[in-house]
Legacy VTK file of the C-alpha trace (Angstrom):
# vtk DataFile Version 3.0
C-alpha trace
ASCII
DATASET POLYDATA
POINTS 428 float
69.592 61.643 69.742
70.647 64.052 67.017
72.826 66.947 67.186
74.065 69.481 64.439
77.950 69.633 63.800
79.113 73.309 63.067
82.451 73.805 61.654
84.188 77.453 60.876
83.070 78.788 57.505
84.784 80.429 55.044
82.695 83.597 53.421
78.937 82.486 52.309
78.294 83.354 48.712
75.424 82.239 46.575
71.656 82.672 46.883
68.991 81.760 49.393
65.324 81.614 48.784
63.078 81.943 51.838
59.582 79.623 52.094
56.472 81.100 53.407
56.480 82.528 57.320
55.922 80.127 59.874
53.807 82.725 62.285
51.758 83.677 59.642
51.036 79.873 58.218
50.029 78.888 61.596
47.405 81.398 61.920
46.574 80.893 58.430
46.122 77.187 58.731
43.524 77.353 62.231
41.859 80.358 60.436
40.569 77.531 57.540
38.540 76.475 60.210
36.207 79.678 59.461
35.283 78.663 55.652
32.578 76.434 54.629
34.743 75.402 51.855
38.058 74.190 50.760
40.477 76.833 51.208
43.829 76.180 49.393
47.573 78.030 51.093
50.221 78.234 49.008
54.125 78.523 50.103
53.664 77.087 53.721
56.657 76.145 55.208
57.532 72.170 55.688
58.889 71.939 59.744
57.483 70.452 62.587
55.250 73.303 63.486
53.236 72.996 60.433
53.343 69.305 61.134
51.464 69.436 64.910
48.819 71.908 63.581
47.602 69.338 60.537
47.587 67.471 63.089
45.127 69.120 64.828
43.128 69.836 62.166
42.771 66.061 61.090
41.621 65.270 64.598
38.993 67.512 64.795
38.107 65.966 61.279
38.966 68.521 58.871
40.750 67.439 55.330
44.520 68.045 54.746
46.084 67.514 51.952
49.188 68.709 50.975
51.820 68.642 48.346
55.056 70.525 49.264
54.202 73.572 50.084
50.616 73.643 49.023
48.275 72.760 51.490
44.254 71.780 50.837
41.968 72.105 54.003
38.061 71.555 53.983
36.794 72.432 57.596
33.140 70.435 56.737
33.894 67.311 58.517
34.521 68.796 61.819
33.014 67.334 64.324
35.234 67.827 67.395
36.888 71.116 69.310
38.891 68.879 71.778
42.379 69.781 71.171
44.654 67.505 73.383
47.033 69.804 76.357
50.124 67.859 74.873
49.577 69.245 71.255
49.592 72.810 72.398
52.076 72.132 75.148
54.153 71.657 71.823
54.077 75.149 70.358
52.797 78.388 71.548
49.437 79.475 68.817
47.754 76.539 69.122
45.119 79.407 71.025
44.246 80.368 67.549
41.524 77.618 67.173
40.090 79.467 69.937
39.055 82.299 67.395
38.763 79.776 64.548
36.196 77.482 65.643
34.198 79.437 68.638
31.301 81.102 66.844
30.552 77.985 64.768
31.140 75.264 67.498
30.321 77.140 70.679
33.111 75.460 72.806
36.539 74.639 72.773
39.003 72.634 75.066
42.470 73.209 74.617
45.147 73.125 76.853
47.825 76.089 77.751
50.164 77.274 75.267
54.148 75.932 75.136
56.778 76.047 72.495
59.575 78.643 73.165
59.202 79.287 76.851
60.775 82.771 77.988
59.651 82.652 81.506
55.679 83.065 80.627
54.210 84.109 77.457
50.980 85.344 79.304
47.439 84.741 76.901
45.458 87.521 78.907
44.757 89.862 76.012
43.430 87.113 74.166
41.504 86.298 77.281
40.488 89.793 77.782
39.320 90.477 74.098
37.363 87.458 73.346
35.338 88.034 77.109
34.470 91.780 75.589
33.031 89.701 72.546
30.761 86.946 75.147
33.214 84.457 75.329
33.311 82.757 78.770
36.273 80.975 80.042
36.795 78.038 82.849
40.514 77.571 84.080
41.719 73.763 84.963
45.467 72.788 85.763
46.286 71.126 82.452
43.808 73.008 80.084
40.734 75.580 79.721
37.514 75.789 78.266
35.916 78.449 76.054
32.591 78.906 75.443
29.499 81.281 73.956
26.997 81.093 72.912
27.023 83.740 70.309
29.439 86.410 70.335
28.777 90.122 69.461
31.168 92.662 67.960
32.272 95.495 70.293
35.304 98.454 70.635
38.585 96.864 72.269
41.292 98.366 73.360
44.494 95.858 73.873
46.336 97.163 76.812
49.646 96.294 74.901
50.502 95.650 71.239
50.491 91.812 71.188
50.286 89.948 67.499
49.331 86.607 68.930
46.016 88.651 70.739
45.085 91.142 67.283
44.759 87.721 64.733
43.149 85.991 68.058
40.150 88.172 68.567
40.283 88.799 64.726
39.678 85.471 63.864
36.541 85.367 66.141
35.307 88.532 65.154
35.053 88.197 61.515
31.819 86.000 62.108
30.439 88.026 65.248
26.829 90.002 64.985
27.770 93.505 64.402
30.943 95.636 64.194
34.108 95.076 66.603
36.960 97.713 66.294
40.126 96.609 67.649
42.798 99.433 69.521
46.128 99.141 70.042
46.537 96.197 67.695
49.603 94.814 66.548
51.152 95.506 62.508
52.913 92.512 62.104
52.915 91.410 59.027
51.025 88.246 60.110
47.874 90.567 61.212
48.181 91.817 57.795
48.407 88.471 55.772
45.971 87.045 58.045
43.362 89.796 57.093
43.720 89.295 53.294
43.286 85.943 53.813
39.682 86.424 55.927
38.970 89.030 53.244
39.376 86.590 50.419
37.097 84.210 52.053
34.523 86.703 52.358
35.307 88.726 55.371
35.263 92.247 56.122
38.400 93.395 57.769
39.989 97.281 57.327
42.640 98.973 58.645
45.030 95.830 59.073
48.574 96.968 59.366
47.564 100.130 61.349
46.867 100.423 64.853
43.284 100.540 64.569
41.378 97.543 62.965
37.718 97.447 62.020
35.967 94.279 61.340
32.289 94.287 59.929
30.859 90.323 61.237
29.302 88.241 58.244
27.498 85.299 58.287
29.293 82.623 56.563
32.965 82.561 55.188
33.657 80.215 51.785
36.762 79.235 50.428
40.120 80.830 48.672
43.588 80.386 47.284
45.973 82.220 49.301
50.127 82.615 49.095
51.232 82.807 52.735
53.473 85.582 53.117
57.648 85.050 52.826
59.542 84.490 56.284
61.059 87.799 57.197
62.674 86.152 60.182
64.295 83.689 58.212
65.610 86.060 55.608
66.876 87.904 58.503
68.737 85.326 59.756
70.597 84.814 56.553
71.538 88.043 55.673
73.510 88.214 59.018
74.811 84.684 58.478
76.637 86.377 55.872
77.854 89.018 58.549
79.455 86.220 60.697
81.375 84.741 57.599
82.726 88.310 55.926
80.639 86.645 52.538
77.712 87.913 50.525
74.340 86.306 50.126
71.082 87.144 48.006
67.803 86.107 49.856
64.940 85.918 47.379
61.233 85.834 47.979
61.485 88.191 50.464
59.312 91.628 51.020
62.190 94.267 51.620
60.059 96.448 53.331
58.987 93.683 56.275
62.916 93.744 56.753
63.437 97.697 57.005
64.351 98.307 60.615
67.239 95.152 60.288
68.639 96.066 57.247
69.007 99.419 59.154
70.615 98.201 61.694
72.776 95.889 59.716
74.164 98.822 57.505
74.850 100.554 60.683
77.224 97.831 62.093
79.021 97.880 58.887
76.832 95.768 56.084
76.078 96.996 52.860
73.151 95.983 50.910
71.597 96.005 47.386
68.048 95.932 47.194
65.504 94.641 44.455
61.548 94.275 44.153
61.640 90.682 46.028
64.817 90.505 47.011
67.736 91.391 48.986
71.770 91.396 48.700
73.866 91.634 51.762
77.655 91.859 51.624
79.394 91.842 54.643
83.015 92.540 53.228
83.634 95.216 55.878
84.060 95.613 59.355
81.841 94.669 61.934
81.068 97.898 64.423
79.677 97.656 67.859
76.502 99.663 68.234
73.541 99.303 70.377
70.436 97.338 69.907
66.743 97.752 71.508
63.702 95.512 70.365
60.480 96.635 69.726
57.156 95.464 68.343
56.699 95.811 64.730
57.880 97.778 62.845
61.006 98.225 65.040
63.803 95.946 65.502
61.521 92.696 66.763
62.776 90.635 69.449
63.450 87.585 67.192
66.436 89.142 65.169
68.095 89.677 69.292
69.867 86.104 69.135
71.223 85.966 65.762
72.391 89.694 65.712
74.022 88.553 69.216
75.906 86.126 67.252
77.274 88.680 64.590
78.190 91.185 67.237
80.663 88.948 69.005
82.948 90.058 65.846
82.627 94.067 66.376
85.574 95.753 68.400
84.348 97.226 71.452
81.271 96.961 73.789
77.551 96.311 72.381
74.523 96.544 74.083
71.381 94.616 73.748
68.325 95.502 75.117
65.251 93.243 74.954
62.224 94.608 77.095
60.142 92.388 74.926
61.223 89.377 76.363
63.800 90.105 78.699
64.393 86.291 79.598
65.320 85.404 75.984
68.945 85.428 77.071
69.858 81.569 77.403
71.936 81.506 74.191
74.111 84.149 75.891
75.261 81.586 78.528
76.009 79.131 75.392
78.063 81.616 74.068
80.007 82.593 77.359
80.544 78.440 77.192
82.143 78.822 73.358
84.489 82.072 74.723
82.535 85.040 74.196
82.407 88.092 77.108
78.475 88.737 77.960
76.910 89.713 81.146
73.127 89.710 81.250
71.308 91.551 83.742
67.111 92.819 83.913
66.822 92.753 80.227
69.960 93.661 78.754
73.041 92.307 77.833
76.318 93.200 77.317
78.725 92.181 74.977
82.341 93.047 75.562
84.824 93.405 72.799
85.966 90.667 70.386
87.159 87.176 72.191
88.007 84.204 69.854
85.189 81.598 69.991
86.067 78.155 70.222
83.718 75.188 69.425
82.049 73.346 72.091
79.032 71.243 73.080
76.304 73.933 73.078
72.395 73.896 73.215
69.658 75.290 71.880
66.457 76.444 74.294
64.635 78.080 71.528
64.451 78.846 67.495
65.966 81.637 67.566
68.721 80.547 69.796
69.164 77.741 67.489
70.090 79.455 64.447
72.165 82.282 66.622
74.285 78.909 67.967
74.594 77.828 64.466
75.944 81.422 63.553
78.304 81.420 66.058
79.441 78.028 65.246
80.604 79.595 61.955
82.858 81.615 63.338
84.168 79.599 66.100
87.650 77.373 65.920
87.112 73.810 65.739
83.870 72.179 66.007
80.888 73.625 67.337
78.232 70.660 68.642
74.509 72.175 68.943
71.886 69.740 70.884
68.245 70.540 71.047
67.764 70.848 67.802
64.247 70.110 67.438
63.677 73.847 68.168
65.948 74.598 64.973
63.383 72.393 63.554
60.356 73.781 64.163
61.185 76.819 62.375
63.574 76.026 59.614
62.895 74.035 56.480
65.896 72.565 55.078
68.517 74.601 57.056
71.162 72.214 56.486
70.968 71.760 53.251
70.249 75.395 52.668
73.375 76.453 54.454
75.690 74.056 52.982
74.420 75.163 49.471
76.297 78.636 50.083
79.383 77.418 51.674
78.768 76.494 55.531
80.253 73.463 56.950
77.008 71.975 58.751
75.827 68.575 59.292
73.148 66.396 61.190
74.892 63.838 63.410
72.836 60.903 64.674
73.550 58.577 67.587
71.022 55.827 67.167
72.241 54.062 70.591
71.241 57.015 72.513
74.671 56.484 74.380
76.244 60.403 74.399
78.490 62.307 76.424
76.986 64.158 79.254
77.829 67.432 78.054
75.133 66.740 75.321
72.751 67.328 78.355
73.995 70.831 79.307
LINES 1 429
428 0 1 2 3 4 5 6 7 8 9 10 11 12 13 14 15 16 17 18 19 20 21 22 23 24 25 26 27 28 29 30 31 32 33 34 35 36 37 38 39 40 41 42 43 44 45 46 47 48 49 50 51 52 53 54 55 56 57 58 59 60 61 62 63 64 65 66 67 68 69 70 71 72 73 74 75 76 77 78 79 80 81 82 83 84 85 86 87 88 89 90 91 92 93 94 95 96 97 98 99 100 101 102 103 104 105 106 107 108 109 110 111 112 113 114 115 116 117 118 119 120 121 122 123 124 125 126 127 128 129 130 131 132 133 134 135 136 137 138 139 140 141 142 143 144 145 146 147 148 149 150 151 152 153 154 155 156 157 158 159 160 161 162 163 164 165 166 167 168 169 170 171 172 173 174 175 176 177 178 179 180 181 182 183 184 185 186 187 188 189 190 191 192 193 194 195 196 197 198 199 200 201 202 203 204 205 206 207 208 209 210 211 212 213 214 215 216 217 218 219 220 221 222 223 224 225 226 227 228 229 230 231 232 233 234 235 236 237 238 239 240 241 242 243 244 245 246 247 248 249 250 251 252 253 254 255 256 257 258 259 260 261 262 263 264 265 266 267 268 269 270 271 272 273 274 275 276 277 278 279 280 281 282 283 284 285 286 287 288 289 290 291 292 293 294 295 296 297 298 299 300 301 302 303 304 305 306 307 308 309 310 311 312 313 314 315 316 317 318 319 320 321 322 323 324 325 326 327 328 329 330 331 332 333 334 335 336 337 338 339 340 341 342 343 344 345 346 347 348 349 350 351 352 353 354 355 356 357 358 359 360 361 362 363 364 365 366 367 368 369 370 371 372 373 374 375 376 377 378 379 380 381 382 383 384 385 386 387 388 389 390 391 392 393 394 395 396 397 398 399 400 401 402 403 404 405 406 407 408 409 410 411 412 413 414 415 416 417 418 419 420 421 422 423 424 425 426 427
């Protein structure tokens, strides 16, 4: 069993660069499927997630070969769309071969979506979308089947703005007879790099990054060299891992503008920043002010910057509120934190945070990334040693977090117990 060991840190300093987003490389990596060449992604991010989905692709007998960050896939060989229910029991876009290999293959078996689990991450938009293009799906307990035998582009309006859904239907329209103009559809930045991607392989996609996306089909799709887009998330989470400390960190590789709406609400809780072409300075020298938080979809505050600027807020001086109508069950890291000292109360969706308590260090665990890295924050501040379990999550969306971390000044280390013979509270 392994656990990370989180001691209090004295103010981060130094420089961070951030690797290529993980939701956009997993999109990126199923959309290969589409080319009837070798496509080449640069800057993809080396974690578990990336791990599951070359998986994947090798069993359904694509090529992967990869060398750090650069990854080489040639979709020719494949000669299965069986994607086993454990694999995408494992993480939550495996659905993304659904678009990928449909119009070529005709049908897919793939089991329900996992990863983080926030009560139900429903796929009915995706369902919904790729019907209106002739897809037909058959529901079993453990996994589902999609098939068509040719799909046609049409107008689709997404009944809410959902990212996972937009690249979805995307991915299956690029190749569809005819035009298909997608509504409602989500600007993440992952639509966007997604699209350039498609459109470098020979696809005609417009509009991506607005609410309205057009997509002209083609008839075949060749290969490319694409840089996958830097983790915004990531760079997030660093910049208020210098909050927690009182230090001062520079994130590089980073689009500034993909971080607008939390640098916002960073300077408004008391951070200042200095900001450069592809990168960002935050200095957290002052002090930390309470202030009120909603999430949004993109691009307002997202629901993934919730834990970890739950983490810096425990510092401020009178009550915060958090609101998350995004995910309103994404609240278990509050209960860790109640564990380590802190004052929240959670109720429908929002949670409170009452002034300042002094955090103490205690067995905690991680449900989810996000959690993970907000536990790690909070560990940071905490007196004596914080222990974090379920780390595997922290995994699946962080490349080289330790090391990373302890580069700038945090006191974090992997612990191992190779006997598998741990305290109980390692099972809270």
């Amino acid at each position: 069993m392994k656990w990370l060991e989180v001691e209090h840190s004295k103010p981060l300093q130094g420089r961070l660069s951030v690797a290529g987003a993980k939701n956009s490389s997993l999109a990126l990596l199923a959309a290969c499927c589409l080319a009837e060449e070798q496509v080449v992604l640069d800057n993809v991010p080396n974690i578990s997630d990336i791990d599951l989905v070359c998986k994947i692709l090798k069993e359904i007998g694509a090529s992967v070969v990869h060398n750090n960050r650069c990854y080489a896939i040639n979709p020719k060989g494949i000669n299965s769309t069986y994607i086993k229910p454990e694999y995408s029991k494992a993480f939550r876009t495996a659905y993304y071969f659904i678009g990928s290999l449909l119009v070529r293959h005709k049908r897919i078996t793939i089991g329900y979506p996992g990863g983080d689990n926030f009560v139900s991450r429903p796929i009915d938009q995706h369902i919904k979308g790729l019907e209106a293009l002739g897809a037909k799906f058959t529901f079993y307990q453990d996994y589902y089947v999609v098939e068509a035998d040719a799909l046609t582009g049409t107008d689709i309006y997404f009944d809410c703005i959902t990212c996972g859904a937009t690249i979805n239907v995307m991915l299956a329209a690029v190749l569809a007879k005819g035009k298909t103009i997608l509504y409602n559809a989500a600007k993440d930045p992952e639509v966007v790099d997604t699209a350039i991607l498609l459109n470098k392989m020979g696809a005609k996609v417009y509009g991506a990054g607005t609410d309205t996306i057009r997509i002209q089909g083609v008839n075949e799709l060749g290969g490319c060299v694409h840089t996958v887009v830097p983790d915004r998330l990531i760079a997030g989470a660093y910049l208020m891992a210098a909050g927690v400390t009182g230090g001062e960190l520079t994130i590089n590789n980073v689009l500034p503008e993909q971080l607008s709406s939390c640098i916002n609400k960073l300077k408004e809780i008391g951070m200042d920043f200095s900001i450069a072409d592809n990168s960002i300075t935050g200095n957290a020298s002052g002090k930390i002010k309470a202030t009120r938080v909603r999430t949004g979809k993109y691009p307002m505050f997202e629901t993934d910057f919730q834990q970890p600027i739950t983490a810096l807020l425990l510092k401020a001086e009178g009550r915060s509120v958090i609101s998350d109508k995004i995910y309103p069950h994404r609240f278990n890291h509050c209960e860790q934190f109640n564990r380590m000292g802190a004052d929240i109360t959670v109720k429908r969706g929002v949670a409170r945070i009452n002034s300042y308590q002094k955090l103490v260090g205690t067995w905690v665990r991680a449900n989810d990334i996000r959690a993970g890295i907000s536990l790690v924050l909070a560990g940071m501040m905490a007196d004596k040693k914080t222990y974090i379990t379920g780390i595997e999550h922290i995994e699946r969306g962080y490349e080289n977090i330790i090391e990373e971390l302890k580069s700038v000044g945090a006191k974090v280390k992997l612990c191992k117990d190779d006997d598998n013979e741990i305290d109980a509270k390692l099972l809270l």
